[in-house]
C-alpha positions as MATLAB code, in Angstrom:
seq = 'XXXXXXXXXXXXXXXXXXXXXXXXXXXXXXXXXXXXXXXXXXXXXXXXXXXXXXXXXXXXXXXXXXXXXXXXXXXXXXXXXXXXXXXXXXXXXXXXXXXXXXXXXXXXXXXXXXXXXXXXXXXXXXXXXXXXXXXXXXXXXXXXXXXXXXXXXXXXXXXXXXXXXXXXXXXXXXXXXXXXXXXXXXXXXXXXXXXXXXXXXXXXXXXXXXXXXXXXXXXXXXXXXXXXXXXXXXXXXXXXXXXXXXXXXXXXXXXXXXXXXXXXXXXXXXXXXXXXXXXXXXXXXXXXXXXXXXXXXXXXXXXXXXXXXXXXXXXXXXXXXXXXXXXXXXXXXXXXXXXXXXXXXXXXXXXXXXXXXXXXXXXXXXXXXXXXXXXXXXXXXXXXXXXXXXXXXXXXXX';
ca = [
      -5.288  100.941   22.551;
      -1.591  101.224   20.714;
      -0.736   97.765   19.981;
       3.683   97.196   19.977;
       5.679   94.479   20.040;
       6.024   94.177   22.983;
       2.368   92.924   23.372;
       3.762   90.188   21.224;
       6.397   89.856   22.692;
       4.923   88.733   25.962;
       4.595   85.207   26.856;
       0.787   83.324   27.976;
       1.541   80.023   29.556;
      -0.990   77.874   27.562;
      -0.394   74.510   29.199;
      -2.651   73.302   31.496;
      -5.680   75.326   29.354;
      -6.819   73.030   27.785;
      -5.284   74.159   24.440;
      -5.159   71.610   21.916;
      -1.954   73.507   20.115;
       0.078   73.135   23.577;
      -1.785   70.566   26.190;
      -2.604   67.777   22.983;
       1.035   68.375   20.956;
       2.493   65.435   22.483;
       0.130   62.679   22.102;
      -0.955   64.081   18.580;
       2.785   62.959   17.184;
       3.323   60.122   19.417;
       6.161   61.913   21.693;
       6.316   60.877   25.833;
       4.875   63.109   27.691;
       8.374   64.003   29.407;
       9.619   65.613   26.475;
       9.323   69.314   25.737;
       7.727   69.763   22.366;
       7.696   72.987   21.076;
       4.195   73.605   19.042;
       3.873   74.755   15.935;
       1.241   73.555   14.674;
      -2.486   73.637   14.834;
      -3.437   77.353   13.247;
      -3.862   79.489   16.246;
      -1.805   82.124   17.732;
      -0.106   82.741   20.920;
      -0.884   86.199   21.303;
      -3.854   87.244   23.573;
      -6.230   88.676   21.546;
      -6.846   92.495   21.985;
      -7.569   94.374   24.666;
     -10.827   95.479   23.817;
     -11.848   91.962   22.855;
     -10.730   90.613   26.444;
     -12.566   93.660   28.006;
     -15.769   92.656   25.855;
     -15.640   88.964   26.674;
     -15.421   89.906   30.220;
     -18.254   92.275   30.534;
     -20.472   89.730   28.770;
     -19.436   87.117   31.388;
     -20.209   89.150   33.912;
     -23.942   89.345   33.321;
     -24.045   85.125   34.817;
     -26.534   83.997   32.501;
     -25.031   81.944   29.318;
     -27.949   81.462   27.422;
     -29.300   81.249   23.350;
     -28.231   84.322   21.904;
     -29.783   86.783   19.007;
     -28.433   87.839   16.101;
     -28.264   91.597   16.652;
     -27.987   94.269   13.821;
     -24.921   95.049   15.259;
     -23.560   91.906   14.568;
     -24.526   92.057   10.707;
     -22.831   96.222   10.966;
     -19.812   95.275   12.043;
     -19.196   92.410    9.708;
     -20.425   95.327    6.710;
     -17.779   97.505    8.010;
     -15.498   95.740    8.091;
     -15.791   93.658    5.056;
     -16.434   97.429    3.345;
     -12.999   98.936    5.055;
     -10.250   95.688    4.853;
     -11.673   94.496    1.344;
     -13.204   97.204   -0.603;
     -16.507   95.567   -0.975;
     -20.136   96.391   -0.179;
     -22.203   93.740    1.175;
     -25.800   93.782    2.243;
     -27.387   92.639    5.527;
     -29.336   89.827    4.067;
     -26.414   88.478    2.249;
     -24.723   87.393    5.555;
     -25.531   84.047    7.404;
     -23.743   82.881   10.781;
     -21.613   79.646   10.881;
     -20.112   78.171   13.804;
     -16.991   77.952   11.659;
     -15.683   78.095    8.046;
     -15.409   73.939    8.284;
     -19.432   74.019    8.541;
     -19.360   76.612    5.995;
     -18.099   74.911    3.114;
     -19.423   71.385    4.596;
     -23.054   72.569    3.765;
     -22.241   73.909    0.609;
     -20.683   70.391   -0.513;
     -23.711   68.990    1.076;
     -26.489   71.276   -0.370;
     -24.582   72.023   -3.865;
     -23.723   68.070   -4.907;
     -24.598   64.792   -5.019;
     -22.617   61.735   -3.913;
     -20.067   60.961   -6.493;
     -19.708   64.177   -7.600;
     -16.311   65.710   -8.137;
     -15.302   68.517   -6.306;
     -11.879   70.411   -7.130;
      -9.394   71.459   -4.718;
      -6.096   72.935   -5.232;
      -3.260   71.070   -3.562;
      -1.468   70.890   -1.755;
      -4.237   72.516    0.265;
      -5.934   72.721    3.618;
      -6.689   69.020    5.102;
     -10.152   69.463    6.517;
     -11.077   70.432    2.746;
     -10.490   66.772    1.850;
     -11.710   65.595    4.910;
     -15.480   67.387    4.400;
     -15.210   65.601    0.326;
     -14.309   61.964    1.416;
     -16.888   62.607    4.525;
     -19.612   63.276    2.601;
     -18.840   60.529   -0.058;
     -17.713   63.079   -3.243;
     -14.852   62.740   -5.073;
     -11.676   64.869   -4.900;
     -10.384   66.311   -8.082;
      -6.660   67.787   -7.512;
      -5.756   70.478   -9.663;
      -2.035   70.549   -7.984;
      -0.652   73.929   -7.582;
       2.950   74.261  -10.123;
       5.625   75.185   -7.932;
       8.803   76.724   -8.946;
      11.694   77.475   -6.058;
       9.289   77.588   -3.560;
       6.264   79.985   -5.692;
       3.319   78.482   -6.619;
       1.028   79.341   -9.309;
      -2.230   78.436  -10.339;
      -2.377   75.277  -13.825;
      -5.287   76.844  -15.313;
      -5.147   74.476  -17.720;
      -5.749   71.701  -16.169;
      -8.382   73.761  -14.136;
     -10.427   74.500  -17.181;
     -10.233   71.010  -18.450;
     -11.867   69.692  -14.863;
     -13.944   72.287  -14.563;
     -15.093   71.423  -18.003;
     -16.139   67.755  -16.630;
     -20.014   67.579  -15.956;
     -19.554   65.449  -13.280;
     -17.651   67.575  -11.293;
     -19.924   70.554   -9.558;
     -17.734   72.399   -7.334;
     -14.538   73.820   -6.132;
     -13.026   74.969   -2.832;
     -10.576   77.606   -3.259;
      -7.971   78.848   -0.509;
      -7.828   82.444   -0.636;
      -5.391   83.338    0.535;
      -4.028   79.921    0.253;
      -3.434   77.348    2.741;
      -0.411   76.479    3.462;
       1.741   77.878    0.363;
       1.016   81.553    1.448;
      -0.165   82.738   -1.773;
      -2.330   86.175   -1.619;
      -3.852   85.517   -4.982;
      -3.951   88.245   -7.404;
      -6.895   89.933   -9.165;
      -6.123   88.534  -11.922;
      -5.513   84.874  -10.617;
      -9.110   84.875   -8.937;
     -10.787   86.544  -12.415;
     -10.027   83.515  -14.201;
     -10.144   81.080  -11.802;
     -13.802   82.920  -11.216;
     -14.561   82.969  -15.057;
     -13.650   79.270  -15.408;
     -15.810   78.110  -12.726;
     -19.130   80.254  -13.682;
     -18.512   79.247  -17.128;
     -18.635   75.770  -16.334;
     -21.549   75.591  -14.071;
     -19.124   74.734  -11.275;
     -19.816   76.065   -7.842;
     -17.392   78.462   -6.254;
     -16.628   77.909   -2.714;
     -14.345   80.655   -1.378;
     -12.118   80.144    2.268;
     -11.250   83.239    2.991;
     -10.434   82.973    6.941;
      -6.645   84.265    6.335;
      -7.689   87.523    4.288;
      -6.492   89.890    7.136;
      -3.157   88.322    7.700;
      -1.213   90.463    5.003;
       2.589   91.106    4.715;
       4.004   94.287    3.839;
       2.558   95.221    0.487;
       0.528   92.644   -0.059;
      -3.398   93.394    0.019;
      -6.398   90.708    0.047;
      -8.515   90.764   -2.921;
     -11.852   88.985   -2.091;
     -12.924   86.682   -5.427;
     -16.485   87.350   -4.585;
     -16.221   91.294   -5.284;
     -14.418   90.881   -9.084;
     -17.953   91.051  -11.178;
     -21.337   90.263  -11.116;
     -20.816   87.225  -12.960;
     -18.133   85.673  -10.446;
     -20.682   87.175   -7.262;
     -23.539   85.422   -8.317;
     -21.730   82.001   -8.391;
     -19.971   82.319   -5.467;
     -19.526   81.331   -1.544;
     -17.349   83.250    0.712;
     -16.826   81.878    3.838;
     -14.864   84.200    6.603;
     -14.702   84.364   10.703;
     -12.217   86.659   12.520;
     -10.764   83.310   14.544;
      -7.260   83.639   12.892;
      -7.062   87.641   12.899;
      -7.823   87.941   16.698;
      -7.214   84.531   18.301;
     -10.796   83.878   18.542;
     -11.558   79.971   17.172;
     -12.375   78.923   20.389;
     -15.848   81.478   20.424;
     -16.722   79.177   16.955;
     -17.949   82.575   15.612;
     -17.581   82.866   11.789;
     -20.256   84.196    8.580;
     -20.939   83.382    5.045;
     -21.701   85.882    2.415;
     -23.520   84.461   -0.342;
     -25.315   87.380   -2.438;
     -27.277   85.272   -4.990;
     -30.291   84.738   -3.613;
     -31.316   81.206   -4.687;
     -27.683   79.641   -3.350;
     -28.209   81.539   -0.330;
     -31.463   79.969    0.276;
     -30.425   76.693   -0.274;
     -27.391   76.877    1.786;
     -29.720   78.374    4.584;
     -32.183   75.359    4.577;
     -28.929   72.721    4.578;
     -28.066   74.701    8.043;
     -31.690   74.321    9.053;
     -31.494   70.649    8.607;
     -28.175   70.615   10.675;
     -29.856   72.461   13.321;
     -27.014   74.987   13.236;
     -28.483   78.600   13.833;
     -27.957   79.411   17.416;
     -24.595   81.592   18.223;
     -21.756   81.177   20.622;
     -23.079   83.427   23.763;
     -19.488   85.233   23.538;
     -18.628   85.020   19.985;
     -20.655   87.756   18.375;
     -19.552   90.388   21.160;
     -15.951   89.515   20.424;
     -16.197   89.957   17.022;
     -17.893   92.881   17.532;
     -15.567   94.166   19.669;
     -12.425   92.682   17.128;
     -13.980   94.724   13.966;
     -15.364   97.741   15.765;
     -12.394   98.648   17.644;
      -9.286   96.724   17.301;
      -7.935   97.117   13.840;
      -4.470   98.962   14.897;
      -4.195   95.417   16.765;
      -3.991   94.059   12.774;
      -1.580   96.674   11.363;
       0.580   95.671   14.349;
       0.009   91.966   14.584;
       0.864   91.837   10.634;
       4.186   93.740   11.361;
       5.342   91.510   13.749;
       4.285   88.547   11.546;
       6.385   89.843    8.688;
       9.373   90.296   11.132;
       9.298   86.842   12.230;
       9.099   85.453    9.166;
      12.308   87.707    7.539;
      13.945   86.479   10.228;
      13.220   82.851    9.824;
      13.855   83.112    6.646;
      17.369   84.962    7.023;
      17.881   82.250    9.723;
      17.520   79.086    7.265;
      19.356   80.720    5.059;
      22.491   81.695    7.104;
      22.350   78.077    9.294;
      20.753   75.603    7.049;
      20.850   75.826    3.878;
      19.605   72.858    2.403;
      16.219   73.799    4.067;
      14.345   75.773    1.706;
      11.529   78.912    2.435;
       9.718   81.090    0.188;
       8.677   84.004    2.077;
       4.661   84.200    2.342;
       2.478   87.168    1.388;
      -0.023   86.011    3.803;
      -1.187   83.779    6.537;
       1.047   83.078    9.657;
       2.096   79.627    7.991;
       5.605   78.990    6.920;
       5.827   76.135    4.245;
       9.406   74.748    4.329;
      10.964   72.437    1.919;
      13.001   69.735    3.312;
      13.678   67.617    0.402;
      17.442   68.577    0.005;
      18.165   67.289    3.362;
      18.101   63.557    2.065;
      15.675   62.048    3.804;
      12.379   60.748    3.006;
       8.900   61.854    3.655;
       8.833   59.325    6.683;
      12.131   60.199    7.974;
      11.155   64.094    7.521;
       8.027   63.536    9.644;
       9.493   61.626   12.324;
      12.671   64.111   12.596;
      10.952   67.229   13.347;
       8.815   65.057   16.002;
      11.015   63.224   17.502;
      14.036   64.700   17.279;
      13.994   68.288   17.194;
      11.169   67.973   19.122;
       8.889   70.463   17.021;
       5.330   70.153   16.233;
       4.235   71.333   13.002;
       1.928   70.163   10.174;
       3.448   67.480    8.317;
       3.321   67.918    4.485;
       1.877   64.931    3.670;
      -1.825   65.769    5.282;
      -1.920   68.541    2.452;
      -2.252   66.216   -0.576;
      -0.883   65.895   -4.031;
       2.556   68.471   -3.728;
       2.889   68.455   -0.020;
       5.610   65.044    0.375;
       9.235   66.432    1.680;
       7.670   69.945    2.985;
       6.765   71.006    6.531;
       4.457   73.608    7.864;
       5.305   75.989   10.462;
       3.218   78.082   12.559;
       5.350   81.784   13.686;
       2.406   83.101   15.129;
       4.611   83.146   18.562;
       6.566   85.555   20.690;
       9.945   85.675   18.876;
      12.216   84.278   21.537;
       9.809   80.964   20.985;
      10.907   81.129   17.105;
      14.426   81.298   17.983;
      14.488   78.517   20.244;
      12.648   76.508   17.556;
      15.318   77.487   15.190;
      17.991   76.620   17.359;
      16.671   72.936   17.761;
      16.183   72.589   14.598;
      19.843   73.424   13.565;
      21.436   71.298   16.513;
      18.893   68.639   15.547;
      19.779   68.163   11.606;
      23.530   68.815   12.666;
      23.448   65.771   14.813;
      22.332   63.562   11.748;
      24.616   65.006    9.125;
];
């Protein structure tokens, strides 16, 4: 199928499904019921996913019986292919191992690859639920903050080598691309933040769930694929949930080609009891990598158009708010700190009186004070309103 905007275009009332983005907005920032929030949130889209995805999912359902599933060699083909056409990288069959999600992912590899106490080294501000898994599993969290200048952010690779260089601390969790800045790190970036890491004896865990989601000109480069040295201390974790609207099939994969990691991380999923698939997942994925990548090429285009014009829009209307452009992910990371308020008068603003839900800055860590997340994964008219609110909001206060 030809995928245009206008398939993007098109609105799917989500409330009343049961969608946490829409149906739990409210209650998750304390806002009456009564009010119309508009959500921006939680990272999933509000496109339908492709057609031949839907058409998949509903021949499977079809069949009445929604038993344990196998793990066919189709499954393992199209995640080759794919990895092999969008990447540029040659994986084998046995490197591959399902996950229910990239959060179990990199939760057995903190699990399996440390001790508690150990540090573990995360870039922030970062992905929450990276912190969460750390402080969960009783490790420590070792920030080596991003430096940001105007709205870029960069990699301190000196203060990366010097905690990497720390005995006690055994791994890292990188964000690639990253979570929510919008960096698409460069080869160069990931070869020595790779070196570092194998050089240390520090553990390289790789999310990689936004490497589809690429703006114009800007291409993924998967850390894992670099050198030998980098592949064989390294943990990629991917799933196509963010590409093709699919988190809610908890379908996602590790690659893991040295074989001694791999079989360690295996027997930490054994002990989880975490091996049997989502009855609808696989086919959907199947379904997502074997036939819908035009739906990416177009999806990314219309991503890149919303965010120009959110950007243009800020720009134009308010100023004092402050937007790098990303070069990937569908995550808009705005700076609010010229506005004049606070943290906790930024937080409760957007809530509660532009009546936008988005991911507050603060849950990121170190960096993330005074900024807000935004998700334009949305039909544009959706964006604009937001916009509009937002403008008549801060107007109201100034």
């Amino acid at each position: 199928m030809e995928y245009t905007r206008d398939y993007f275009n098109r609105y799917v009332e989500r409330k009343g499904t049961r969608s946490i983005k829409w149906d739990g907005c409210n209650a998750k920032f304390g806002v009456d019921e009564s009010v119309e929030m508009i959500p921006m949130w939680i990272a999933d889209m509000d496109f339908q996913a492709p057609k031949e995805v839907i058409d998949a999912v509903k021949k499977k359902a079809a069949e009445g019986i929604y038993g344990y599933s196998t793990k066919p060699d189709s499954f393992y083909e199209a995640i080759m292919s794919w990895v092999s056409r969008r990447y540029h990288w040659e994986v084998k069959k046995e490197w591959i191992i399902f996950t229910p999600g990239v959060i179990p992912g990199f939760t057995i590899a903190i699990q399996n690859f440390t001790e508690p106490g150990d540090g573990i080294i995360i870039q922030t501000p970062v992905y929450y639920p990276f912190m969460d898994g750390i402080r969960n599993n009783e490790r420590r969290m070792v920030e080596n903050v991003l430096k940001e200048e105007n709205g870029y952010y960069t990699i301190d690779f000196e203060d990366l080598e010097e905690k990497a260089k720390d005995p006690r601390n055994k791994l890292m969790i990188l964000s690639n691309p990253h979570n929510p800045v919008g960096r698409a790190w460069t080869r160069e970036e990931l070869e020595r933040l790779g070196n570092i890491c194998a050089d240390n004896g520090v553990v390289l865990v790789s999310d990689e769930i936004h490497a589809d989601l690429m703006m114009k000109g800007v291409h993924h480069q998967a850390v894992c694929s670099i050198s030998e040295k980098i592949k064989n201390n390294t943990i990629t974790n991917y799933a196509p949930s963010k590409t093709f609207n699919l988190a809610g099939l908890q379908t996602a994969y590790t690659i893991i080609p040295n074989d001694e990691m791999r079989k360690a991380f295996v027997t930490g999923l054994n002990a989880n009891r975490i091996f049997n698939m989502n009855w609808f997942g696989p086919v959907a994925m199947e379904a997502a990598y074997n036939e819908s990548g035009n739906y990416v090429e177009a999806l990314n285009e219309y991503l890149d158009d919303n965010m120009n014009y959110m950007k243009k829009y800020l720009e134009e209307n308010l100023p004092m708010l402050h937007m790098q452009k990303p070069e990937a992910t569908y995550l808009v990371w705005v700076d609010f700190r010229d506005t004049g308020m606070n943290t906790e008068q930024i937080e409760h603003f957007i809530a509660h009186k532009a009546h936008i839900g988005v991911d507050m800055g603060s849950w990121f860590g170190s960096g993330g004070d005074g900024f807000l997340r935004f998700n334009v994964a949305c039909p544009r008219f959706i964006l604009e309103q937001a916009m509009e609110q937002l403008k008549r909001s801060i107007e109201e206060i100034q």
